[in-house]
C-alpha positions as CSV (number, residue, x, y, z in Angstrom):
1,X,82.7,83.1,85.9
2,X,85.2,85.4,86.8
3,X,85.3,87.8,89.7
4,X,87.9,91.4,89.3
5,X,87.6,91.5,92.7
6,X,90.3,95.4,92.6
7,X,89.8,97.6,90.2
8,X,89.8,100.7,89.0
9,X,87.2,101.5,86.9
10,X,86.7,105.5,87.9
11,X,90.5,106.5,86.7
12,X,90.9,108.8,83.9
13,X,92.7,106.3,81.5
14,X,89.1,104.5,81.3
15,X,87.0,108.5,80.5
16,X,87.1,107.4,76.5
17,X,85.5,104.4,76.7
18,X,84.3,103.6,80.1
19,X,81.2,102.7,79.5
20,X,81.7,100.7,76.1
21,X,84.1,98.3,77.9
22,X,82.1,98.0,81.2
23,X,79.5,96.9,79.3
24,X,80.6,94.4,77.7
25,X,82.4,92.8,80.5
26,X,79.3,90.2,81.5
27,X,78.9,88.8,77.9
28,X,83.0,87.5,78.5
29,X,82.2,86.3,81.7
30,X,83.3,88.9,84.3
31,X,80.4,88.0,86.8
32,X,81.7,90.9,89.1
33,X,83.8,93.6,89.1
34,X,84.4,95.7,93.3
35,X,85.8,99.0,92.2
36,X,88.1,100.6,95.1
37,X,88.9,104.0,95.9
38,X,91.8,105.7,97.2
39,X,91.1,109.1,97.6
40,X,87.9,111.1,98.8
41,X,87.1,112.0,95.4
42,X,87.4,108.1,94.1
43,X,84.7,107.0,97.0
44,X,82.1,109.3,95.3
45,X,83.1,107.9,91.7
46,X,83.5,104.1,93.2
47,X,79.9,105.0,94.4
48,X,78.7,106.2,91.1
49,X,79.8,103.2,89.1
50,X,78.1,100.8,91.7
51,X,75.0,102.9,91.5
52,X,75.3,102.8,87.0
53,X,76.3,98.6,86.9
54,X,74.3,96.2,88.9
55,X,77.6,93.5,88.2
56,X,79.8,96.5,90.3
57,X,80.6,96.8,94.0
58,X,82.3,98.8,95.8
59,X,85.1,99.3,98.7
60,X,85.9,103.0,100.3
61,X,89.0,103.6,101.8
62,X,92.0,106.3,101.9
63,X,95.0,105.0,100.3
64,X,98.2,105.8,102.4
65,X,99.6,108.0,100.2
66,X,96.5,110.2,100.1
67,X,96.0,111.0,104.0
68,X,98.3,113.9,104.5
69,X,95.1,115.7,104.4
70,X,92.7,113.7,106.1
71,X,89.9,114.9,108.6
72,X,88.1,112.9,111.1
73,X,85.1,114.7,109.3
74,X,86.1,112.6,106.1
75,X,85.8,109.3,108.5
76,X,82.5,110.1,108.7
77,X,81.9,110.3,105.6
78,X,83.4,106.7,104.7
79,X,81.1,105.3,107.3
80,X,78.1,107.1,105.9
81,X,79.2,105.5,102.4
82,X,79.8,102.4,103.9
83,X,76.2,102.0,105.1
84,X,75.6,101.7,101.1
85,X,74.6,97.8,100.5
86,X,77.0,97.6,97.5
87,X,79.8,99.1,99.2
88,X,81.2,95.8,100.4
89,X,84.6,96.8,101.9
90,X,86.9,99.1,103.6
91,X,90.0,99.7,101.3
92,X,92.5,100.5,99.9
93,X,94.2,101.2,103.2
94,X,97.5,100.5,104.4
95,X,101.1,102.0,104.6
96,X,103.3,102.8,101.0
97,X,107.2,103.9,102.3
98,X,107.9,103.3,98.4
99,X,106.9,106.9,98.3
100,X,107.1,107.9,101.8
101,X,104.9,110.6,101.2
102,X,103.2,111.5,104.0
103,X,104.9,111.2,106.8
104,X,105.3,107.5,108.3
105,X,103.3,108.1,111.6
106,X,100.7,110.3,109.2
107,X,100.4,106.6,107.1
108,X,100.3,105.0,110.5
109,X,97.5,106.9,112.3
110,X,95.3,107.3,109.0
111,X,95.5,102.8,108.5
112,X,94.9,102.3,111.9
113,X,91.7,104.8,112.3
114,X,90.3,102.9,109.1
115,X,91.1,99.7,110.5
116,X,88.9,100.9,113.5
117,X,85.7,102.1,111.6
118,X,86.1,98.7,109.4
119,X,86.2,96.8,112.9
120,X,83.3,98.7,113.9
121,X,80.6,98.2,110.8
122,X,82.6,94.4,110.6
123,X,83.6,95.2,106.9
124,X,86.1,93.2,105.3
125,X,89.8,94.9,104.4
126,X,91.8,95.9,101.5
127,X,95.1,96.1,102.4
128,X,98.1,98.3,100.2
129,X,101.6,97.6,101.4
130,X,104.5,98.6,99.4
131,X,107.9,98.6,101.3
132,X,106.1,98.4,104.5
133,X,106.4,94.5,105.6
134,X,107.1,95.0,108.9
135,X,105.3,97.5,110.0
136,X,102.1,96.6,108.3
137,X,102.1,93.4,109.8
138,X,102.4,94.5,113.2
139,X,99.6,97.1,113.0
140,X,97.4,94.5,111.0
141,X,98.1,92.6,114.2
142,X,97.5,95.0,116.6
143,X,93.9,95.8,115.2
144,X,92.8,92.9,112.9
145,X,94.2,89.6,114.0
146,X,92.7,86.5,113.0
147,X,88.8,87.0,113.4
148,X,88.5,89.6,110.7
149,X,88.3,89.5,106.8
150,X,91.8,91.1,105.2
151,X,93.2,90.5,101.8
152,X,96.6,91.8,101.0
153,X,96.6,93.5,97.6
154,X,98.8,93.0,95.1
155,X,100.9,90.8,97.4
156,X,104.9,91.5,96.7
157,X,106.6,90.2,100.0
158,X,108.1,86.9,100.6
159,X,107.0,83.1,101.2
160,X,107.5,83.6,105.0
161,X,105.6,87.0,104.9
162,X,102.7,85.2,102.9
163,X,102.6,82.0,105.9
164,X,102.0,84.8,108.5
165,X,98.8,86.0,106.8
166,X,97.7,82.7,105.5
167,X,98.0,82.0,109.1
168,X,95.6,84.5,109.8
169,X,93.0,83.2,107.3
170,X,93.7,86.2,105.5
171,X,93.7,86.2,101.6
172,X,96.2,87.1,99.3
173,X,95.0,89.3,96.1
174,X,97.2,88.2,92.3
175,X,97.4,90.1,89.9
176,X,98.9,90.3,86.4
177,X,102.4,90.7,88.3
178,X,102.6,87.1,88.2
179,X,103.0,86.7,84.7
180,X,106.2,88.9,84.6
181,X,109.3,87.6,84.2
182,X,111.3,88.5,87.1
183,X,108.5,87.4,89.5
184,X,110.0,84.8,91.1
185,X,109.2,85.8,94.7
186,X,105.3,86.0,93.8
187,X,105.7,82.8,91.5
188,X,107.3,80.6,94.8
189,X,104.2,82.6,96.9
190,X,101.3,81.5,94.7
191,X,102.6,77.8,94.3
192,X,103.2,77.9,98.6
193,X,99.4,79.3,98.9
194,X,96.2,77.2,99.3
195,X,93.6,77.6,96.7
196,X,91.4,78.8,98.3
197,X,93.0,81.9,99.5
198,X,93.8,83.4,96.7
199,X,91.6,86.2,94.7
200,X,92.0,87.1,91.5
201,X,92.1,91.1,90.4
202,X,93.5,93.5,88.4
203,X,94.5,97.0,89.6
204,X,93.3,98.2,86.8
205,X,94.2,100.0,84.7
206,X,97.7,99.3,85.9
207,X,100.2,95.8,86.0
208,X,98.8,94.7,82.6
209,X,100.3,90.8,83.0
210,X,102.4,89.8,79.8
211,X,101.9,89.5,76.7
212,X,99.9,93.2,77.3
213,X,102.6,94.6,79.8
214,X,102.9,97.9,79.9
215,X,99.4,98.8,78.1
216,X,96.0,100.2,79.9
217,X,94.7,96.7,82.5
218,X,91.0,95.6,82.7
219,X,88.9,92.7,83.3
220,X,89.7,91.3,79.8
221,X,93.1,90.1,80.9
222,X,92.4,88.2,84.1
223,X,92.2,84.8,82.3
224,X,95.8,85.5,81.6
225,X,96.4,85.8,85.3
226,X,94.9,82.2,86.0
227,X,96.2,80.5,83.4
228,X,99.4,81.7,85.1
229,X,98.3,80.7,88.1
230,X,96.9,77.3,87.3
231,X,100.5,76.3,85.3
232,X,102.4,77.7,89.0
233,X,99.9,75.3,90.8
234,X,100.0,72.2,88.2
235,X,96.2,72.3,88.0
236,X,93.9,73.0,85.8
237,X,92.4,76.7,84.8
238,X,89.1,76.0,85.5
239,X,89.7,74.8,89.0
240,X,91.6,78.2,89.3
241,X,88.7,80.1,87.8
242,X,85.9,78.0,89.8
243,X,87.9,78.8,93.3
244,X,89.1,82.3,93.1
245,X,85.2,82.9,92.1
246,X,83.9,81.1,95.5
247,X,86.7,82.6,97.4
248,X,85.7,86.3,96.2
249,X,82.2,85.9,97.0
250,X,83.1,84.5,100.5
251,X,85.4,87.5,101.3
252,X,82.9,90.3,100.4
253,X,80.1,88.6,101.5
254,X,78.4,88.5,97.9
């Protein structure tokens, strides 16, 4: 059984066929699927899909580049959404100076304030960092440390960055990324990582892993993702498959 465990089911490269592909997801064996939001008007559609699949969860979160705009009012909301017994998770929050857009202490406040209310209602964390090592780790640091649930999404930094959150007893989330070519920074970090800290998702619809790179992501491909995996690790794919699964579960309480 295989667990997406970040997706994004509620974009509008899925309005044609949402509902054809979602449904057939179970018969492949996608046992679950936690659908994440980034902006206020993704929690109500993350919400929606949890509410129309019983195989769906949900996390709720304001992704960096989307709190220029962002009210303590609309905390209030997340916590009122996070009351919701699918919604399993705070995220995706974090810090994106790819972009840069908003402003860095904008990013800053907006990660840390959601860091708070998932401290608070002891939710586990979906963390975004893109060109933000540094200064995600020290905030992560400041108000997570090592007694609460984090996984780092769509990890990109370096061996070293990776032993720091391993440390932690954090998880780190792999995606299709490590089936691209010049991956060799995630490829060393996924053969350095423990099994049992690693979770398996997509970001769909977007880093289709090869031989599908550059088309529309979903659920389908993950076993492409752990037969990468399992060739990095020199194991087999169903011990990848069998682990990520537990591991998932674990981390969102499911």
């Amino acid at each position: 059984m295989i667990f997406d465990t970040h997706a994004h089911y509620d974009d509008k490269a899925f309005d044609s066929d949402r509902d054809s592909l979602m449904s057939q997801l179970p018969g492949v064996g996608i046992g679950y699927v936690v659908n994440v939001s980034a902006s206020l008007a993704s929690v109500k559609s993350t919400v929606a899909l949890t509410e129309q699949y019983p195989y769906v969860y949900g996390a709720v979160g304001i992704h960096p580049n989307e709190t220029e705009e962002l009210k303590e009012s609309d905390i209030r909301d997340l916590k009122e959404a996070l009351q919701l017994p699918k919604i399993v998770a705070v995220g995706e929050i974090g810090l994106d100076y790819y972009w840069d857009t908003p402003g860095r202490d904008v990013q800053k406040y907006w990660f840390e304030r959601q860091l708070d209310l998932a401290r608070e209602l002891d939710k586990p964390v979906i963390i975004h960092s893109r060109d933000a090592a540094e200064d995600t780790l020290n905030i992560i640091k400041a108000k997570g440390g090592a007694d609460h649930r984090m996984v780092i999404h769509c990890y990109s930094y370096s061996v070293e960055m990776a032993r720091e959150y391993l440390n932690m007893g954090y998880y780190l989330g792999i995606g299709g990324v490590v089936t691209f070519q010049n991956a060799k920074k995630l490829k060393e970090v996924v053969k350095y990582a423990p099994l049992d800290r690693l979770l398996l998702e997509t970001d769909c619809p977007y880093l289709a892993p090869v031989p599908n790179r550059g088309k529309r992501n979903s659920s389908l491909n993950l076993p492409l993702v752990a037969r990468a995996i399992a060739e990095l690790k020199e194991i087999d794919y169903d011990s990848v498959i069998d682990a990520a699964y537990g591991n998932a579960r674990r981390f969102y309480g499911i």
